[in-house]
Phi, psi and omega in degrees: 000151194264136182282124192273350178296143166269149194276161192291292185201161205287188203285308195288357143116346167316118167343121192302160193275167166246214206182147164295159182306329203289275182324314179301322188276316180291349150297309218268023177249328200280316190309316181291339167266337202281299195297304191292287163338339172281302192305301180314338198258349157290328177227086199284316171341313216257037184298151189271155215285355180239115177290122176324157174242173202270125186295162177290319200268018185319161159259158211278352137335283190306301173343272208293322185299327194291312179301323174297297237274335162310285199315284174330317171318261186353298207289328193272346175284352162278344158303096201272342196274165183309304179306314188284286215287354171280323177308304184267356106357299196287338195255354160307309169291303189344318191282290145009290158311314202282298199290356169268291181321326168314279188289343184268348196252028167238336152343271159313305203299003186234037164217344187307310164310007179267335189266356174330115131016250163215196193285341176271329161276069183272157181162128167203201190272321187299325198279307182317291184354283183328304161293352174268322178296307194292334164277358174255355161300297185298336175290312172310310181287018171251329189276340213266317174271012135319320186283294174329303201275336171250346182310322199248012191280153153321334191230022172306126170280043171331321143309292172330294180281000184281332201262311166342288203309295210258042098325320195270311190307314194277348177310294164309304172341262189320305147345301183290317167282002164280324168311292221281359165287337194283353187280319198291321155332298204282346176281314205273350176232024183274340164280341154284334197012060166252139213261023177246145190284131165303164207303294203282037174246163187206164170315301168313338194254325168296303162329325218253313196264004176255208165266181191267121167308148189254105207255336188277006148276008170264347182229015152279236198288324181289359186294151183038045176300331188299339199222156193296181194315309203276329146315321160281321189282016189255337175260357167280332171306306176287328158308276204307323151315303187284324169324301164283326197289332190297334194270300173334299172296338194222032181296148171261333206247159179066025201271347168305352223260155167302154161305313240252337168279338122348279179296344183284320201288331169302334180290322185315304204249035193273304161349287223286322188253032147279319209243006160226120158288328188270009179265342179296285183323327176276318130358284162327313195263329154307309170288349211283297167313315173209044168259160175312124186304333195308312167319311205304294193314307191279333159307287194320328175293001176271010154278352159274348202284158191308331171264026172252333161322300192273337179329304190305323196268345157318292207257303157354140141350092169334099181248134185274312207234115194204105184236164175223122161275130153252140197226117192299169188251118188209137157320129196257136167251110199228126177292146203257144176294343162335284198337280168349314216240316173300327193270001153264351155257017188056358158255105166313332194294328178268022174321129204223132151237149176241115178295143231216084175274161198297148184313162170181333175331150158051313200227005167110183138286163165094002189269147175263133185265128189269138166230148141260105207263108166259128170223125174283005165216155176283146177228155203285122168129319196312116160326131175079008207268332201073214207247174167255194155174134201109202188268355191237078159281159144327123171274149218277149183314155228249135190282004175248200110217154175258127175263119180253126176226142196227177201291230212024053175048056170045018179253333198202199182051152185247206163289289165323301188287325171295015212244357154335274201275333178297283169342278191310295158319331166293337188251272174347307199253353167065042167206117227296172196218131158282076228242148188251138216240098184273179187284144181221163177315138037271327212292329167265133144258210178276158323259062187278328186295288190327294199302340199269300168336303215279319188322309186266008185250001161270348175289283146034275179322313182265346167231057174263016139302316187301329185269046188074014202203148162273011179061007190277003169203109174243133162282086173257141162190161204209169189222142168055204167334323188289320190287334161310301204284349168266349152316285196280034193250288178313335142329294189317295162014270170287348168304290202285330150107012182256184195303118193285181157279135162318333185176159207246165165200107122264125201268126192359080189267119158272095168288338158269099183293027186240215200198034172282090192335150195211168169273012178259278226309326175284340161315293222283017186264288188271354212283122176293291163322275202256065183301161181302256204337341172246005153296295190325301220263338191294273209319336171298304186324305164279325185273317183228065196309158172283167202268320185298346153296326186293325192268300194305268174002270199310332143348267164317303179305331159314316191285289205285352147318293220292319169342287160352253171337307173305312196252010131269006152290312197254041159270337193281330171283340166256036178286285166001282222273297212293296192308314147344260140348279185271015208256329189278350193252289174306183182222109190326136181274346165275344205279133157262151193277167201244161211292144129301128177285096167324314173287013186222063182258306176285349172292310223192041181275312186281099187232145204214148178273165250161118178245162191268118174200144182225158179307215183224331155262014149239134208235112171038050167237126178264139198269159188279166201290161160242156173227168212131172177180001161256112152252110193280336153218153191198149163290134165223173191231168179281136170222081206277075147261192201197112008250188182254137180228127215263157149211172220260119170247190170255165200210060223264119155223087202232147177292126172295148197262316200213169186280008178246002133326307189299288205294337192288313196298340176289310166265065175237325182275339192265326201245347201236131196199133198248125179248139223240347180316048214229162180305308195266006149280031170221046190304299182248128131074043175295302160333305187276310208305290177322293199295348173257345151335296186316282180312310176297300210077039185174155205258162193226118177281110181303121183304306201298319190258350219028070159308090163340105168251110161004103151244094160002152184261000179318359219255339165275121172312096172330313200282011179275166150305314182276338176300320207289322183272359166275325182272346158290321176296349208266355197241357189279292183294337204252346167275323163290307168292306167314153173277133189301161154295140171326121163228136168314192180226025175284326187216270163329326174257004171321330180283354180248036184268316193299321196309292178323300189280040173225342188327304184233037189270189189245088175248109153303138185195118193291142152331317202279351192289335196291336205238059175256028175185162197290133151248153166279127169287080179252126174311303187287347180273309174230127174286358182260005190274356206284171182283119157328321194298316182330291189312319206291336182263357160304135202302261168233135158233132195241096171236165191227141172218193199230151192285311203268026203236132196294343178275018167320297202271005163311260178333295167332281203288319214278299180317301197293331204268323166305316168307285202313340182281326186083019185281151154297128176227126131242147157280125195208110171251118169284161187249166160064044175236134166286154190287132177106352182309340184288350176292343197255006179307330199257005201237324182231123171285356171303302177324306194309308188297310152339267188310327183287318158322326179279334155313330185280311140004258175313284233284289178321317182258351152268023197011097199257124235237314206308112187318288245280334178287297149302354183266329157300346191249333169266035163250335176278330189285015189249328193304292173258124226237133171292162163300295190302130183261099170264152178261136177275180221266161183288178167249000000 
């Protein structure tokens, strides 16, 4: 049992804290149970002949539960065997626990509605508490008449539930001592009444002045007692999943053996903590503590792996359009809203642009930033689409688009792992959505991610004829990491003076990058997803790089200058021969293509589909027809949908007439590269398709589907100069984005041999350990340090956030500061959703219900017309009423 006392004053030598009456009577209530509960469980035999009586102010949950855990006492102090007197021990403290717990959650509740929005929203961390204690009540009482309904049956499992019983006691334990940190909040925030702790308190000083959490009854028999059916067994699935994968990652033995026999022996041994909750927890709460981000990263990435890949188009949503761009790093001219605003009163004269440079933090300039433009239909204009003919055109371009950035604590997940949920939004909301795959942490840190976001959301801007849209309402929004980084993509904006987004969607956004305490922020004590430990090493990891990433960074970027350099000396004698070469081969990419001759197949078979797209550094220049029939290189694209249907395209081939044809299509060919690696471009006649790639050096398009086939840069020497600095950037790009390998801790993982012993041992270990370094107060890392002048200029924001999600009070206070501004603002709390749920649609009707809320959302800020959309979503809330309890919204 966790000790209620507090120590008089900290180590460092401060002034005992002082306290309030409340707080002070709720020690000396938990010491006065700690001693009678001691007594009783020394002579548990002996119960007294005269009964407690039942308190009065119990509230009525608490009651009935206070009444089992007596009746049970009773039954089981007749019980002589081990198992019985534990039984009846475990439910005597119980009791104990329910009056504290009791009096501290009537506490809270008479202060909570003070941290509100307003009144029609309530929700904060304090309010979350309240809801996390009434659901570990409601657990009890389902074990307890589980216990009612079998104690006297033939096969009672009396073991079994001794471990229930006193899993759930320590469970209210560990709670109670999570109240009395939320009175040291509530001391520390009352003149203020804000629900982040004021300036000279810090974390380390809330942890120093309570007990030590007992974290391991929360990731045992009980994980996700907090949360509905379906939803708990998808996080019990993953504890037990991160439990094996960690004996994997951090194996001593094998490390020669493949991942993929690596990964078999983790499913193997996955066993053993399906049929022990308590070695899984002590398993949990141990990585949670002193694994590495190498871990975090290399877990979380197993949402990358290739059959997770193919998942979406298996199960997903039906999509026409789903590509990946890489979009070159070369300076953007973006007309600035001055501009906007002149060329709609007709004065030309004060025309404005704002020069837009290339990404370059941490990891240099010159790396190309990848998006994925998903649409559930084509539409005229779309990169890669060409040209049509027949009755089944293109539909005219969409007035809207959604800019998407998306989650995984700024370490890890793509585009790819989010395109789930993406689907379903694209079909829903009928308009194409643009999703950004930036680069990430430790190796990226801040602020690489932001530039490469504002970077592609000014590419956005100047060509969103090519995506399917007139751009008259673009929509950024993001969940988790994403949703910080579409704040400060709108932040940037108005620094920079360019087009803001039209409306915000932000999904549980952690606005504040610090490590200022907050009563949400102790969810992440119990959170199944997002343990303290492993927020803490995501936000160091972005916020605060280590000085050897820094150097490593600095490194690289060294390495790939010198690249550089070398290969513009020794650019100018091969311009000639390359520009030749490809000039002689190739098909202009802008050229529209002309219909296929079936009789001109062996003539003009390698022919490649083609979008009207121009650089960026030639403004609207369309290149003359080409003629030729070996094309030796081409652009391809990705078109990863479900299911896929060819049409009848143009087909153009004429020789370029002059040499700045030549030079364009090279570079139109050297910078915009599409990737195609995907299941369902390689549906039919992939096998041959491949093996004359293989033979050719370039893929060969079946006349009869005109099937996209993948081609390749293979074709370029690695031993040149542009191969070398292609292989650098590529190793660059593969450090940041990919996912680690299984590995032992024999060569790479040597700094994690402590990690290994500690793996199942039983370690109290305070919290506080975790805050041994600085984040920078930047607006753009945390939006909520930003200037009123900044906020005041922000768009309609729509944010949805979770009762149980450590970023509540995030959300909460950013929302009060927009209010206080006078921005259209709403706040939307769902109740029984874990932080990350939109990843969990397919898994949970909870989730499922979530996301539709985030389509109604969206659907609002894009003023969305469409009946069939709506008449769909009030047919599922009227059929199935959601779980999630939303609140309305402010005004």
């Amino acid at each position: 049992m966790i000790a209620a006392a507090a120590p008089k004053a900290t180590h460092d030598g401060r002034p005992q804290r002082t306290k309030d009456a409340h707080f002070e009577g709720n020690l000396m209530l938990a010491q006065t149970h700690d001693e009678v509960n001691d007594k009783k469980v020394a002579s548990p035999s002996t119960p007294s002949s005269i009964p407690t009586p039942i308190p009065a102010d119990l509230q009525p949950a608490y009651q009935k539960l206070y009444c089992d855990c007596r009746e049970l006492a009773a039954y089981f102090a007749k019980d002589q065997s081990e198992y019985g007197q534990r039984l009846h021990a475990a439910h005597i403290a119980w009791q104990d626990f329910i009056v504290l717990a009791n009096r501290l959650v009537m506490q809270i509740d008479a202060f909570a509605h003070e941290y509100d929005l307003d009144a029609s929203t309530p929700g904060n961390g304090y309010r979350s508490f309240i809801y996390v204690t009434n659901a570990c009540i409601a657990h009890g009482r389902s074990i307890c008449q589980q216990l009612h309904a079998t104690r006297a049956t033939l096969f009672f499992r009396k073991k079994f539930y001794m471990k229930e019983v006193e899993a759930c006691s320590q469970l209210l334990c560990s709670l109670c001592t999570c109240l009395q940190y939320l009175l040291i909040l509530r001391q520390w925030s009352t003149t203020t009444g804000d629900l982040f702790a004021s300036g000279r308190h810090t974390a380390e000083q809330l942890f120093e002045l309570g007990d030590t959490i007992n974290q391991y009854c929360f990731y045992g028999r009980c994980l996700g007692f907090q949360y509905g059916d379906s939803i708990r067994g998808v996080l019990r699935f993953l504890g037990i999943g991160m439990a094996s994968y960690s004996e994997t990652y951090y194996s001593q033995s094998d490390n020669s053996s493949s991942t993929l026999l690596k990964t078999t022996r983790s499913l193997w041994s996955s066993g053993k903590y399906l049929m022990n909750p308590e070695l899984r927890a002590r398993r949990i709460v141990n990585i949670s503590q002193n694994a590495k981000i190498d871990f975090c990263k290399s877990f979380w990435f197993l949402a990358e792996s290739e059959l997770m890949h193919k998942l979406p188009s298996i199960v997903g949503s039906s999509i026409k359009v789903n590509r990946i761009i890489e979009l070159p790093a070369e300076p953007l001219r973006v007309q600035s809203h001055r501009q906007q605003a002149a060329t709609e009163n007709g004065d030309v004269e004060d025309l404005q642009f704002v020069d837009v440079p290339v990404p370059s933090a941490h990891l240099g300039p010159g790396l190309p930033v990848s998006v994925r433009l998903l649409s559930a239909k084509r539409r005229t204009g779309m990169l890669g689409e060409g040209r049509y003919r027949g009755w089944r055109r293109p539909l005219p371009p969409s007035n809207s688009i959604l800019f998407h950035c998306h989650g995984g604590g700024f370490v890890a997940q793509s585009s790819k792992s989010h395109e789930l949920y993406l689907r379903d939004w694209a079909v829903e909301l009928d308009v194409p959505i643009l999703s950004v795959d930036y680069s990430l942490a430790p190796e990226a840190p801040f602020p690489r991610a932001l530039q490469e976001v504002y970077y592609a959301y000014c590419w956005l801007l100047n060509n969103a004829e090519h995506l399917g849209t007139t751009a008259e309402r673009v929509i950024c929004a993001g969940d988790s990491a994403g949703a910080n980084l579409s704040i400060g993509l709108a932040l940037k904006c108005i620094e920079q003076g360019i087009r803001i987004p039209d409306g915000l969607f932000l999904a549980y956004c952690p606005t504040l990058v610090s490590f200022v305490p907050s009563p949400a922020r102790l969810l992440c004590l119990m959170d199944p997803l997002l343990p303290f430990g492993f927020m803490m090493r995501c936000l160091r990891a972005y916020a605060a790089p280590s000085n050897e990433m820094l150097q490593e960074n600095a490194k690289h970027v060294e390495e790939l200058e010198e690249i550089r350099n070398a290969q513009v000396d020794a650019e100018k004698p091969l311009t000639s021969l390359n520009s030749s070469r490809r000039t002689s081969t190739a098909k202009s990419p802008l050229t529209p293509l002309g219909p296929i001759n079936p009789s001109d197949e062996d003539e003009s078979s390698d022919t490649f589909a083609s979008a009207s797209y121009h650089s960026q550094t030639v403004e609207r220049t369309d290149l003359p027809q080409t003629e030729g029939s070996d094309n030796s290189s081409c652009v391809s694209f990705e078109d990863d949908s479900q299911p896929i249907e060819h049409y009848p395209i143009e087909i153009s081939a004429e020789i370029p007439k002059d040499d700045a044809s030549a030079a364009y299509i090279d570079n139109f060919l050297d910078k915009y590269l599409i990737d195609t690696a995907t299941m369902e471009a390689t549906e039919e006649n992939t096998s041959v398709n491949q093996q004359s790639a293989l033979s050719n050096g370039h893929a060969k398009c079946n006349s009869e589907e005109n099937i996209l086939v993948e081609t390749g840069r293979e074709m370029v020497a690695m031993d040149t100069l542009p191969g070398r600095l292609q292989e650098a950037v590529n190793n660059i790009i593969n450090r940041c984005t990919q996912s680690f390998e299984i590995h032992g801790s024999g060569t790479s993982a040597a700094p994690d041999q402590h990690d290994v012993r500690n793996m199942d041992a039983l370690i109290a270990r305070s919290p506080s350990e975790e805050f041994a370094f600085d984040v920078p107060k930047d607006p753009f890392l945390s939006p909520y340090w930003a200037s009123d002048e900044w906020l005041s200029q922000l768009p309609e924001t729509k944010i949805l956030t979770l009762n149980m999600d450590p970023c509540l009070d995030d959300c909460v206070m950013l929302a009060k500061k927009l209010k206080r501004l006078g921005r259209q603002v709403s706040l939307e709390i769902l109740e029984g959703l874990p932080h990350g749920f939109l990843n969990f649609t397919m898994l949970s009707n909870e989730a499922m219900d979530g996301s539709k809320h985030c389509i109604k959302s969206l659907q609002a800020l894009l003023q969305a017309t469409t009946d069939n959309n709506d008449d769909s979503l009030g047919n599922d809330d009227t059929s199935s009423p959601s779980p999630c309890s939303a609140t309305s919204t402010a005004p």
